[in-house]
Backbone as XML, in Angstrom:
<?xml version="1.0"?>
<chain id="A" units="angstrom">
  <residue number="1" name="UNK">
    <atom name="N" x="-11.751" y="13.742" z="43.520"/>
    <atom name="CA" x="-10.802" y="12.635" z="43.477"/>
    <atom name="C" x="-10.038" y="12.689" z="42.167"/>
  </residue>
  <residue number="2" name="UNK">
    <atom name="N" x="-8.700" y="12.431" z="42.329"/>
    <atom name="CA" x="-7.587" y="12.833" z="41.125"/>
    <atom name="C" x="-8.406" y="11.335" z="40.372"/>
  </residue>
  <residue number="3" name="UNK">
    <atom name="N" x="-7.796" y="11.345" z="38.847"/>
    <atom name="CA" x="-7.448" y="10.060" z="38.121"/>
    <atom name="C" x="-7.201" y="8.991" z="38.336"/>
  </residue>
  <residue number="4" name="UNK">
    <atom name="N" x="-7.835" y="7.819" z="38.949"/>
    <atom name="CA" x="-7.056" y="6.733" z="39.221"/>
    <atom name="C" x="-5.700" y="5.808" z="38.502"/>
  </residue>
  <residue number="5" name="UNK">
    <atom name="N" x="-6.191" y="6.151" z="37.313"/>
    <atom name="CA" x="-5.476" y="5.332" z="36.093"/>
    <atom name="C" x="-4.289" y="6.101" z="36.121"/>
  </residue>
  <residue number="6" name="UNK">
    <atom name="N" x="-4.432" y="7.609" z="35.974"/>
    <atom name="CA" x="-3.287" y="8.389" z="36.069"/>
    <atom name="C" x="-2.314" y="8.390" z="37.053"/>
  </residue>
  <residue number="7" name="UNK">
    <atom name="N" x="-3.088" y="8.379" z="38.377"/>
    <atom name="CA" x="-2.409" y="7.969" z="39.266"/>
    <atom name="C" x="-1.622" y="6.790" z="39.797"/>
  </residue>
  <residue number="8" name="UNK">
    <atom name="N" x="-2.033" y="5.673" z="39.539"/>
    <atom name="CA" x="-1.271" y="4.232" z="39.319"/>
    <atom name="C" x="-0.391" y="4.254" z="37.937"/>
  </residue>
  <residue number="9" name="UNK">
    <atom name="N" x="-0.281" y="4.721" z="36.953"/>
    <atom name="CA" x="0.592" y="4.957" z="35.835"/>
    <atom name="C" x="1.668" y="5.481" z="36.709"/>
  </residue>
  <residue number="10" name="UNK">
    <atom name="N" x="1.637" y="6.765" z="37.676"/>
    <atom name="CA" x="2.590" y="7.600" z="37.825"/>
    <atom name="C" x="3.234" y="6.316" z="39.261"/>
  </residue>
  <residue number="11" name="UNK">
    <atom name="N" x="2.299" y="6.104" z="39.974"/>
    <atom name="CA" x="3.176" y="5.947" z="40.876"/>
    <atom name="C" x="3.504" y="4.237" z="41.051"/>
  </residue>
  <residue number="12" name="UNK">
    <atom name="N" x="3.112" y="3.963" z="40.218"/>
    <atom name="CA" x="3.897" y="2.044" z="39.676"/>
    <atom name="C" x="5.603" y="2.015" z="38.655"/>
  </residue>
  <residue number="13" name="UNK">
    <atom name="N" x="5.861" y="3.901" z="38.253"/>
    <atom name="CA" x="7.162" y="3.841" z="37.301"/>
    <atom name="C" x="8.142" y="4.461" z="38.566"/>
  </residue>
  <residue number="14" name="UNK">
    <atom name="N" x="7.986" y="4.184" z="39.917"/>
    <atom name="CA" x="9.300" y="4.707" z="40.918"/>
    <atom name="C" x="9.052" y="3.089" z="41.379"/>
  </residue>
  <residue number="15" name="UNK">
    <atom name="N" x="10.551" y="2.758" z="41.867"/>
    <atom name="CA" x="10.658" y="1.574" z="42.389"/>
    <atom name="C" x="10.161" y="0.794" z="43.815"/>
  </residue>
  <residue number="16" name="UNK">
    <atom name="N" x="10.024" y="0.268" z="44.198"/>
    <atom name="CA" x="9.288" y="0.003" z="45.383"/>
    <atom name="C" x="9.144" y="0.392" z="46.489"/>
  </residue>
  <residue number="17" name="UNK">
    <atom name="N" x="10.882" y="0.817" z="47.116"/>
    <atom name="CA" x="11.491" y="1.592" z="47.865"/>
    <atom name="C" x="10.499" y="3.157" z="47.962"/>
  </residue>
  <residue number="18" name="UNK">
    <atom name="N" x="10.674" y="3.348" z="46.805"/>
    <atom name="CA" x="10.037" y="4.728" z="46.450"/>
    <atom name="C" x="8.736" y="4.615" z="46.686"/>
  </residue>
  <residue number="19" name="UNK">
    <atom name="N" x="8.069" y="3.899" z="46.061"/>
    <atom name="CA" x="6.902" y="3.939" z="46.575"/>
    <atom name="C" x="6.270" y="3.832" z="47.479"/>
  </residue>
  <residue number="20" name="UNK">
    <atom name="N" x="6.584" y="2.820" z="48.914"/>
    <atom name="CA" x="7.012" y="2.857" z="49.712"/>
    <atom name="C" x="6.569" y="4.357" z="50.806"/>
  </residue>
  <residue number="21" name="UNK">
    <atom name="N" x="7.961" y="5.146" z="50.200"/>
    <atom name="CA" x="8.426" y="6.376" z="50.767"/>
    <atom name="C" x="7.471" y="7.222" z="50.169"/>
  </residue>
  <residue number="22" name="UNK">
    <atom name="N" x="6.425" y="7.029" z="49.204"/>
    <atom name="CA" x="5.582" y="8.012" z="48.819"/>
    <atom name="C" x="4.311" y="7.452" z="49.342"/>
  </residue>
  <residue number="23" name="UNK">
    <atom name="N" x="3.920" y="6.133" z="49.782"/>
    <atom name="CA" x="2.700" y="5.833" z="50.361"/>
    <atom name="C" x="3.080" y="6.169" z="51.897"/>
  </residue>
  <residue number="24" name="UNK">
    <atom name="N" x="3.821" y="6.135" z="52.500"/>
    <atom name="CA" x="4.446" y="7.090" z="53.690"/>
    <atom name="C" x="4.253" y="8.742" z="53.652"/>
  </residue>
  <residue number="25" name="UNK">
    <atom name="N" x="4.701" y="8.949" z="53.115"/>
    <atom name="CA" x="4.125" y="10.186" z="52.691"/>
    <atom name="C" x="2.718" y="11.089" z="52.519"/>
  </residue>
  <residue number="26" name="UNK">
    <atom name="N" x="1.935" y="10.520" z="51.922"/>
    <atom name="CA" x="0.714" y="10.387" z="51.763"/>
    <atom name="C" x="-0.242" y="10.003" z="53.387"/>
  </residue>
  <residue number="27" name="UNK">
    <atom name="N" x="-0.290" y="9.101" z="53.835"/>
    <atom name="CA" x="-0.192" y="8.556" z="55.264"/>
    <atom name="C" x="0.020" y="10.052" z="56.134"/>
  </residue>
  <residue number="28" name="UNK">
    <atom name="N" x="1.129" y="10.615" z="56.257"/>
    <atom name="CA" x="1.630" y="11.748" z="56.832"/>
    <atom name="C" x="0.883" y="12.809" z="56.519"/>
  </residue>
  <residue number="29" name="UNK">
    <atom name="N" x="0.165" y="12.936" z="55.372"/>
    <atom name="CA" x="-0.500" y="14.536" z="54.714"/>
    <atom name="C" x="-1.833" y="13.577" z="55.396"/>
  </residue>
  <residue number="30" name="UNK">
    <atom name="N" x="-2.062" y="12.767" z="55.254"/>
    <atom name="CA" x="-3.550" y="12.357" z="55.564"/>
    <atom name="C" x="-3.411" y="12.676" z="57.313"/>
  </residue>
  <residue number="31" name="UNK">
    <atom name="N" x="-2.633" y="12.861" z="58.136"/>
    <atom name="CA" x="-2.695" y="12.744" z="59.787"/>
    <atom name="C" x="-2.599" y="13.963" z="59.840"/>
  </residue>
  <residue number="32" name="UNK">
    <atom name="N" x="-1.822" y="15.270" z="59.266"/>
    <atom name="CA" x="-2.180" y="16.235" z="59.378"/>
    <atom name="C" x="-3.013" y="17.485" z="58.582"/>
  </residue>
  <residue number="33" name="UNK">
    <atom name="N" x="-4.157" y="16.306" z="57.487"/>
    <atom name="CA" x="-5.119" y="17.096" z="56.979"/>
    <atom name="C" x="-6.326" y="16.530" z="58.026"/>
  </residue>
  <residue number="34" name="UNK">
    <atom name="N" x="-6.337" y="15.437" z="58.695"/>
    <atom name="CA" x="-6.995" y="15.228" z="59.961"/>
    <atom name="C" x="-7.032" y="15.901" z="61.262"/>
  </residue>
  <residue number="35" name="UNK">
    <atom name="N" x="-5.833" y="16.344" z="61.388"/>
    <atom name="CA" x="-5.596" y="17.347" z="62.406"/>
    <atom name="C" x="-6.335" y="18.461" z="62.521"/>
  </residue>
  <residue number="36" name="UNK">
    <atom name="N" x="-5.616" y="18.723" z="61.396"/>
    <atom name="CA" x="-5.837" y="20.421" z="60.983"/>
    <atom name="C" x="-7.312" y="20.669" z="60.569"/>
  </residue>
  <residue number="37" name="UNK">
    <atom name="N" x="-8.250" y="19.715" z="60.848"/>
    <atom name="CA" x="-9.441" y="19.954" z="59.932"/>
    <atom name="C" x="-10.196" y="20.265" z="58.557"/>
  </residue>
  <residue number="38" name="UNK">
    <atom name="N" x="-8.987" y="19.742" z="57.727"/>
    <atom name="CA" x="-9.067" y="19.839" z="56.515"/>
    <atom name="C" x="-10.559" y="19.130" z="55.978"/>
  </residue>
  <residue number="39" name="UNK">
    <atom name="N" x="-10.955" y="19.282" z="54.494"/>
    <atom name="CA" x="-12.563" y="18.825" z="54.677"/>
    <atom name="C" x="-12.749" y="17.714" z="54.762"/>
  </residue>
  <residue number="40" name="UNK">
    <atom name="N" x="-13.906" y="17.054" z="55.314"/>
    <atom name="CA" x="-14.025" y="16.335" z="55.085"/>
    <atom name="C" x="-14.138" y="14.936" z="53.825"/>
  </residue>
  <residue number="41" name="UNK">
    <atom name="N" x="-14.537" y="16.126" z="52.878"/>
    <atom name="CA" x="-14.411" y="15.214" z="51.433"/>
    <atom name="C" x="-12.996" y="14.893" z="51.025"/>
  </residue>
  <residue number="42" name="UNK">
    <atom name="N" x="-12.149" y="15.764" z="51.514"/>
    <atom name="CA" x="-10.843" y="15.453" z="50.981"/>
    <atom name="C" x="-10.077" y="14.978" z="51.690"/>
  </residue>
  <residue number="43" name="UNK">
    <atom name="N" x="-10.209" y="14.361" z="52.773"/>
    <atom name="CA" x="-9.473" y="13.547" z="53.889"/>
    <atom name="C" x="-10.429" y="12.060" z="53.286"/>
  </residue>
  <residue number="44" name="UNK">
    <atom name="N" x="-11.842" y="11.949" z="52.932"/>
    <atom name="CA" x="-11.726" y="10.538" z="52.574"/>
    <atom name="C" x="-11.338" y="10.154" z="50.913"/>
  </residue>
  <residue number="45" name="UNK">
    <atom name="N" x="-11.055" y="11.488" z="50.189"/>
    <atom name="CA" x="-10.519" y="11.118" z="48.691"/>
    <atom name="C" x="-9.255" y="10.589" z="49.098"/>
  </residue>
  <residue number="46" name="UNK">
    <atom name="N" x="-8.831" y="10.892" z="50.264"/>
    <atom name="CA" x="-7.224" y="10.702" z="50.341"/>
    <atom name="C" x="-6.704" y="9.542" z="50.853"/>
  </residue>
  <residue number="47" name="UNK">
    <atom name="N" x="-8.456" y="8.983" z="51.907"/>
    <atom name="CA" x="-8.226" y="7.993" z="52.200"/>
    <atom name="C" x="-8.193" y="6.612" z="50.788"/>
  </residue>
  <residue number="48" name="UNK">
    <atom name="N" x="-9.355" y="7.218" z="49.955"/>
    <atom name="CA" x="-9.169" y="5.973" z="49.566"/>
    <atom name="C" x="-7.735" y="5.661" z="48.149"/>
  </residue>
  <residue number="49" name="UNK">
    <atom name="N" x="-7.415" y="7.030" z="48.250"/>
    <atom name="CA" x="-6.121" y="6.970" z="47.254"/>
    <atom name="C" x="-5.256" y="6.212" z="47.820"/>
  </residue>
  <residue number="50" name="UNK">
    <atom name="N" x="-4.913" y="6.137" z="49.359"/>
    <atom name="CA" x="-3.880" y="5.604" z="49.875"/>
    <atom name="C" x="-4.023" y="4.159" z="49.749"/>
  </residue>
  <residue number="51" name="UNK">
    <atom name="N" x="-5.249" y="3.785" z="49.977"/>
    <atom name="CA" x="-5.845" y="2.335" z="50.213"/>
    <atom name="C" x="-5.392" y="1.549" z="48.447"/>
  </residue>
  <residue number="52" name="UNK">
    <atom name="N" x="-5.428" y="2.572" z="47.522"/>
    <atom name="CA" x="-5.439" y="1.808" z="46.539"/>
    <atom name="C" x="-4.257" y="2.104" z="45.874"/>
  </residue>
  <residue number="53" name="UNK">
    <atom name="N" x="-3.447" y="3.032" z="46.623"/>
    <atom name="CA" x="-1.906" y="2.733" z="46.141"/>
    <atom name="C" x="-1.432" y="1.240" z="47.331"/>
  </residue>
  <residue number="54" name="UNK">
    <atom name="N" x="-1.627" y="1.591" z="48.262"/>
    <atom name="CA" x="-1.695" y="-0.002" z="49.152"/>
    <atom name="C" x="-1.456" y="-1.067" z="48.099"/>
  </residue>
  <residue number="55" name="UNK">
    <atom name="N" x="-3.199" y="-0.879" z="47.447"/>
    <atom name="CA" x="-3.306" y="-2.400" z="46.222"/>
    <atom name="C" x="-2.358" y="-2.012" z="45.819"/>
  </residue>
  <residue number="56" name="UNK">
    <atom name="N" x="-1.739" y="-1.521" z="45.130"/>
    <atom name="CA" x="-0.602" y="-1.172" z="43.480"/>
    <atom name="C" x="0.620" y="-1.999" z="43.975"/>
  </residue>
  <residue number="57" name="UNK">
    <atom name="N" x="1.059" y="-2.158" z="45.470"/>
    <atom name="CA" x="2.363" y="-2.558" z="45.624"/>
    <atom name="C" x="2.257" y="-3.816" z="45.184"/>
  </residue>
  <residue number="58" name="UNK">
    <atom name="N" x="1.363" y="-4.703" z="44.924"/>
    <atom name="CA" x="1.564" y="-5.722" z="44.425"/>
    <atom name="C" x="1.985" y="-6.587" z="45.005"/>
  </residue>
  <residue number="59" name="UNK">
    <atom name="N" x="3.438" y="-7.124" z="44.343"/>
    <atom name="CA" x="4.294" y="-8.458" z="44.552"/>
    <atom name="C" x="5.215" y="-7.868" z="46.467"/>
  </residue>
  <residue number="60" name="UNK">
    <atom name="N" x="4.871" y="-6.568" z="46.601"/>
    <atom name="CA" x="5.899" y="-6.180" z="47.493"/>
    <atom name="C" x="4.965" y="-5.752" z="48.929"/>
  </residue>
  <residue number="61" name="UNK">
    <atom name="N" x="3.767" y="-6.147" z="48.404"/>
    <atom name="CA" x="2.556" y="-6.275" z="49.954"/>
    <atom name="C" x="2.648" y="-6.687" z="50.638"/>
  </residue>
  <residue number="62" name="UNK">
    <atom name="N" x="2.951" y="-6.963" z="51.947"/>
    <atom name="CA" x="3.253" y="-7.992" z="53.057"/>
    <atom name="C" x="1.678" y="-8.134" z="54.082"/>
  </residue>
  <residue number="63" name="UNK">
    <atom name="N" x="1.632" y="-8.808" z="54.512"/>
    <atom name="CA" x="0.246" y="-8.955" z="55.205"/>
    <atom name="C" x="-0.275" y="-8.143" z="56.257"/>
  </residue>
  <residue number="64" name="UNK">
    <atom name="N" x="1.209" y="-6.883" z="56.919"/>
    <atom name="CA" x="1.325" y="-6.040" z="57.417"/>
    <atom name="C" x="0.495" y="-4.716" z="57.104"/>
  </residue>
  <residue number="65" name="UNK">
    <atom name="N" x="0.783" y="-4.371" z="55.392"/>
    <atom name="CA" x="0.413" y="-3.605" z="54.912"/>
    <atom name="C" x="-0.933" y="-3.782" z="53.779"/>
  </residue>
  <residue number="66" name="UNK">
    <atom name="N" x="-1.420" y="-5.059" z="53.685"/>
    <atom name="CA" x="-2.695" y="-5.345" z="53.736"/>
    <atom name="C" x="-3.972" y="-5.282" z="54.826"/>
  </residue>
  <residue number="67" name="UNK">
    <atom name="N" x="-3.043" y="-5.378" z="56.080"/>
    <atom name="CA" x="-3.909" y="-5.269" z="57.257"/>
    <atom name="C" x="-4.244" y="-3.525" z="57.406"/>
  </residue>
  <residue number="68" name="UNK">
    <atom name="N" x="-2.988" y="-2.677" z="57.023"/>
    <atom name="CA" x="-3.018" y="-1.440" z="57.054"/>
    <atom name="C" x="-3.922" y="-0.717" z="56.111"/>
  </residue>
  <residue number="69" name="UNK">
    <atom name="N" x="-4.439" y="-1.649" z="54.919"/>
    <atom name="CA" x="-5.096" y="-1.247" z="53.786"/>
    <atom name="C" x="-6.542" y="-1.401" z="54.623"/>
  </residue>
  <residue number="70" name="UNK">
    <atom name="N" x="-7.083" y="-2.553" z="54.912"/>
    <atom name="CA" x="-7.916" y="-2.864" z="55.437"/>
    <atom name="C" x="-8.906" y="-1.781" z="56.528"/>
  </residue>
  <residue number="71" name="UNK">
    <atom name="N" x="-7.359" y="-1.345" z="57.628"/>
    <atom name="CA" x="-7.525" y="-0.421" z="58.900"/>
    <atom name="C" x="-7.918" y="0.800" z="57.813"/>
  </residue>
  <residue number="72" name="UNK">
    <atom name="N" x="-7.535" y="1.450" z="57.004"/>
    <atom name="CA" x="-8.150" y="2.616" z="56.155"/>
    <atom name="C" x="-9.180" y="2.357" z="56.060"/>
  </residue>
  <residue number="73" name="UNK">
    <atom name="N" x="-9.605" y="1.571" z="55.091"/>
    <atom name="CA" x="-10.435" y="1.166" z="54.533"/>
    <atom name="C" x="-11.804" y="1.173" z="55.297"/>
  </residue>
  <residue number="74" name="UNK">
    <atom name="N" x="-11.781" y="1.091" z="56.758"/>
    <atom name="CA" x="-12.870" y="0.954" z="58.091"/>
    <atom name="C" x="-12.742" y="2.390" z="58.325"/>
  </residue>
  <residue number="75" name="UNK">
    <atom name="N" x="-11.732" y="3.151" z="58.218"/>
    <atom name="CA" x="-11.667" y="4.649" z="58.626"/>
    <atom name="C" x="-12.973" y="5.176" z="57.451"/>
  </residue>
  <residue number="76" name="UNK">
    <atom name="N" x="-12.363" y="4.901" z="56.540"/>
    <atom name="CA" x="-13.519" y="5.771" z="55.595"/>
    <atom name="C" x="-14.522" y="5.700" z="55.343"/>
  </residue>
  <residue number="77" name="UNK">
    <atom name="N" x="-15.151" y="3.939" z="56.070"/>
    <atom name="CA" x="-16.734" y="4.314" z="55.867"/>
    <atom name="C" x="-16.891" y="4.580" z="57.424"/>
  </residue>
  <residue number="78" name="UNK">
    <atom name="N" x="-16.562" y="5.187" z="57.919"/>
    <atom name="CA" x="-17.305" y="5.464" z="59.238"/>
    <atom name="C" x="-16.951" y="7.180" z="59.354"/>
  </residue>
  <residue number="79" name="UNK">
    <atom name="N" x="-15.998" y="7.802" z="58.347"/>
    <atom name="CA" x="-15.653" y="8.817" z="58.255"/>
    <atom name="C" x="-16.881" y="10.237" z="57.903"/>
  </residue>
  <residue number="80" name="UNK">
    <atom name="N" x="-16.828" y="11.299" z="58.316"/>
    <atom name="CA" x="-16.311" y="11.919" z="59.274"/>
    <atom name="C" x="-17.328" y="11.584" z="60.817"/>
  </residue>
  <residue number="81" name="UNK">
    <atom name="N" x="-15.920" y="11.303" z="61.760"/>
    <atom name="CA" x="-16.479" y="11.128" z="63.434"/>
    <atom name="C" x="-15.477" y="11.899" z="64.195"/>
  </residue>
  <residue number="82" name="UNK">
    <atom name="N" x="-16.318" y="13.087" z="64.416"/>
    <atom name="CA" x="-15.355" y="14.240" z="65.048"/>
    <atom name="C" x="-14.690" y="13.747" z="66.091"/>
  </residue>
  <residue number="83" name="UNK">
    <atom name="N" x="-15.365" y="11.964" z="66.713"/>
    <atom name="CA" x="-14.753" y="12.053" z="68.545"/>
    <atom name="C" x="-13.667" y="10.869" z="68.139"/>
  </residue>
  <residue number="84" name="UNK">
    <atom name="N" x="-13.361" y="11.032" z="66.856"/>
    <atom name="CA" x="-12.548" y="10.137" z="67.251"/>
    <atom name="C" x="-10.731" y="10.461" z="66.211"/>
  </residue>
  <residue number="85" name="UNK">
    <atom name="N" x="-11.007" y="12.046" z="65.652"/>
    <atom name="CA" x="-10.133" y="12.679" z="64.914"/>
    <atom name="C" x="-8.551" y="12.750" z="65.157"/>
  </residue>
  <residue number="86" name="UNK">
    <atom name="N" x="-8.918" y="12.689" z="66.699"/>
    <atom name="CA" x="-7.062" y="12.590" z="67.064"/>
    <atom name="C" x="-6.654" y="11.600" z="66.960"/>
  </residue>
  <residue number="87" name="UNK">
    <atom name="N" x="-7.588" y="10.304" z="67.141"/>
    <atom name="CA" x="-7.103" y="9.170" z="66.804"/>
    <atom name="C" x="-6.752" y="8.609" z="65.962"/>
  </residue>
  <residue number="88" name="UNK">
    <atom name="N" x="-7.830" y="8.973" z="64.431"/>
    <atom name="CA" x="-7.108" y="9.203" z="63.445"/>
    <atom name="C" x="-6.184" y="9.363" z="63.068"/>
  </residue>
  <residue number="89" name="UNK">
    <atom name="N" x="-5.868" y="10.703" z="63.220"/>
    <atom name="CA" x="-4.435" y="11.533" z="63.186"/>
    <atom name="C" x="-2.790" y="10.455" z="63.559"/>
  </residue>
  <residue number="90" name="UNK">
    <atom name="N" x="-3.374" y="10.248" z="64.842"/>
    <atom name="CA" x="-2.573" y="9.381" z="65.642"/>
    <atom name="C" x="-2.046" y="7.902" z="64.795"/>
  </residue>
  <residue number="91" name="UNK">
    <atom name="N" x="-2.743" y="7.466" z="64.345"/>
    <atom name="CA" x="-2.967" y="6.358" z="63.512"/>
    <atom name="C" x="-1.931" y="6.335" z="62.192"/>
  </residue>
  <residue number="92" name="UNK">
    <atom name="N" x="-2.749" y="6.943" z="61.742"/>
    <atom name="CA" x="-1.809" y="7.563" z="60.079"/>
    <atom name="C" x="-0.809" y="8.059" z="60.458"/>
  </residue>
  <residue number="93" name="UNK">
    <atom name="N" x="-0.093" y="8.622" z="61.795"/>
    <atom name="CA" x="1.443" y="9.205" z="61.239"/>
    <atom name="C" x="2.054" y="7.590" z="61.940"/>
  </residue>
  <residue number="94" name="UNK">
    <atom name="N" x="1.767" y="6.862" z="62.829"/>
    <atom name="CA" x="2.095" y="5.787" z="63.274"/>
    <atom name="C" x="2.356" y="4.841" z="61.691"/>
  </residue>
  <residue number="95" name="UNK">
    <atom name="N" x="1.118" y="4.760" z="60.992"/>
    <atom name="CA" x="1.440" y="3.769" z="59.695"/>
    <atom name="C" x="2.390" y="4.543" z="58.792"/>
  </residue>
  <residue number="96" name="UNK">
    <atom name="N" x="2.413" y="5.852" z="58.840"/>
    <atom name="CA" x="3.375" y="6.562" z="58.056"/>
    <atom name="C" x="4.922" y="5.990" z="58.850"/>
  </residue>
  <residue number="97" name="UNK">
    <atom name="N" x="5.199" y="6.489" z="59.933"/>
    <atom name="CA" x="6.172" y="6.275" z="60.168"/>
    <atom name="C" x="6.776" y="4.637" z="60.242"/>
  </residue>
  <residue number="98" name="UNK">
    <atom name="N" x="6.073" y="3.760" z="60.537"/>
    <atom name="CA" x="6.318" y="2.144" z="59.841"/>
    <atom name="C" x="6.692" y="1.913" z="58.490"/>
  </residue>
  <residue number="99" name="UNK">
    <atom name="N" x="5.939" y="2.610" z="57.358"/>
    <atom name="CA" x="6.128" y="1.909" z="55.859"/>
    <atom name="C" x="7.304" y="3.348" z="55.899"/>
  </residue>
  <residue number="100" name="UNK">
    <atom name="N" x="7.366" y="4.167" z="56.199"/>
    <atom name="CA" x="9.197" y="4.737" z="55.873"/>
    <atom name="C" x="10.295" y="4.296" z="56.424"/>
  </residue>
  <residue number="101" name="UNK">
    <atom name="N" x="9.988" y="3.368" z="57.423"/>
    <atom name="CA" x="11.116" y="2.852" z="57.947"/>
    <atom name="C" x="10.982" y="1.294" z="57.062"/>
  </residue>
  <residue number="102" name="UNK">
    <atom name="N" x="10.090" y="0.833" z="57.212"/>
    <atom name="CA" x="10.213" y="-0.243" z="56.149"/>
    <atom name="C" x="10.698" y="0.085" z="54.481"/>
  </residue>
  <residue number="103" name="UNK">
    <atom name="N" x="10.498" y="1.017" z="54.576"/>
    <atom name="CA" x="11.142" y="1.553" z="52.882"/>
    <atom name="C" x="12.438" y="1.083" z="52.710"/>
  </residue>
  <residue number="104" name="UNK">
    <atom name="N" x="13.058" y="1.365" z="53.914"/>
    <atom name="CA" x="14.784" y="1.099" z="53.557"/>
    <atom name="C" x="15.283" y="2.935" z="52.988"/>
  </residue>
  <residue number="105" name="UNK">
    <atom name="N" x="14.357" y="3.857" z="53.005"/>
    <atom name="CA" x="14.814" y="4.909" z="52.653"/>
    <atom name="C" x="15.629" y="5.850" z="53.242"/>
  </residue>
  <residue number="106" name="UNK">
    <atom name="N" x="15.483" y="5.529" z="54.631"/>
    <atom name="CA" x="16.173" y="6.222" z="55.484"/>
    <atom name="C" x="17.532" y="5.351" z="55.634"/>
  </residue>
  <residue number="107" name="UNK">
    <atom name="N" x="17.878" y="4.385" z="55.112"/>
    <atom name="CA" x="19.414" y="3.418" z="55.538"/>
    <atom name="C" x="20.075" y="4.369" z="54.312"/>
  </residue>
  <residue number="108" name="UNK">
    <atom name="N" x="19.306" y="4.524" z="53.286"/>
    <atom name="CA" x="19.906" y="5.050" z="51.812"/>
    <atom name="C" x="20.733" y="6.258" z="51.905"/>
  </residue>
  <residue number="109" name="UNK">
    <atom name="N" x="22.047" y="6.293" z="51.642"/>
    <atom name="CA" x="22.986" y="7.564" z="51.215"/>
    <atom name="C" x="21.978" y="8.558" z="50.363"/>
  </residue>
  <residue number="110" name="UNK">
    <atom name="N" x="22.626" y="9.774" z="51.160"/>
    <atom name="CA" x="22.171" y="10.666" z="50.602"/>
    <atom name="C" x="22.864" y="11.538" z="49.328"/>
  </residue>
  <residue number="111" name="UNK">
    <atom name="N" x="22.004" y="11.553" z="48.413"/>
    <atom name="CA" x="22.797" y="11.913" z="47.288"/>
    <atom name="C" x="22.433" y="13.593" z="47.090"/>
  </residue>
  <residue number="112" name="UNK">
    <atom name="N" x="23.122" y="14.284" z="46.038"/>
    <atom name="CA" x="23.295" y="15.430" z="46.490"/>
    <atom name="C" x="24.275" y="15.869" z="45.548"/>
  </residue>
</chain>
């Protein structure tokens, strides 16, 4: 498991939007390191990184994405359950693809 401290330093100095689009992100590597059978230890380090960038949003948490913290949060202590991996999978690109559309990142001009 990376740094926590380090890791909330880095990802509390991009703006919400951004963060957002990087806890989306994250979400997305977690559905296809589930897929793909990536290890088990590192699909639940990843779970609980996500869960606690979740906490970091702070003032910009909606009860949506507390509930989504929560739904992790049940993934990883019951983690690893081979019969239920696609569902997993299934899961996390579903919450991925919600908090990037909630980002507002995709309305954003593309710069270049």
């Amino acid at each position: 498991m990376r740094d926590l401290t380090r890791l909330k330093e880095r990802f509390l100095r991009d703006d919400p939007a951004v963060r957002m689009g990087n806890l989306a992100s994250d979400l997305h590597r977690l559905s296809i390191w589930v897929r793909t059978g990536r290890a088990d230890e590192a699909i639940v380090d990843l779970m609980r990184e996500v869960a606690w960038m979740m906490e970091w949003m702070g003032d910009q948490a909606t009860a949506d994405l507390a509930d989504l913290q929560r739904e992790i949060c049940r993934w990883r202590r019951i983690w690893p359950m081979e019969s239920v991996r696609s569902l997993l999978a299934l899961r996390t690109q579903q919450m991925a693809d919600r908090l990037l559309a909630a980002s507002g990142l995709l309305d954003s001009p593309v710069r270049g």
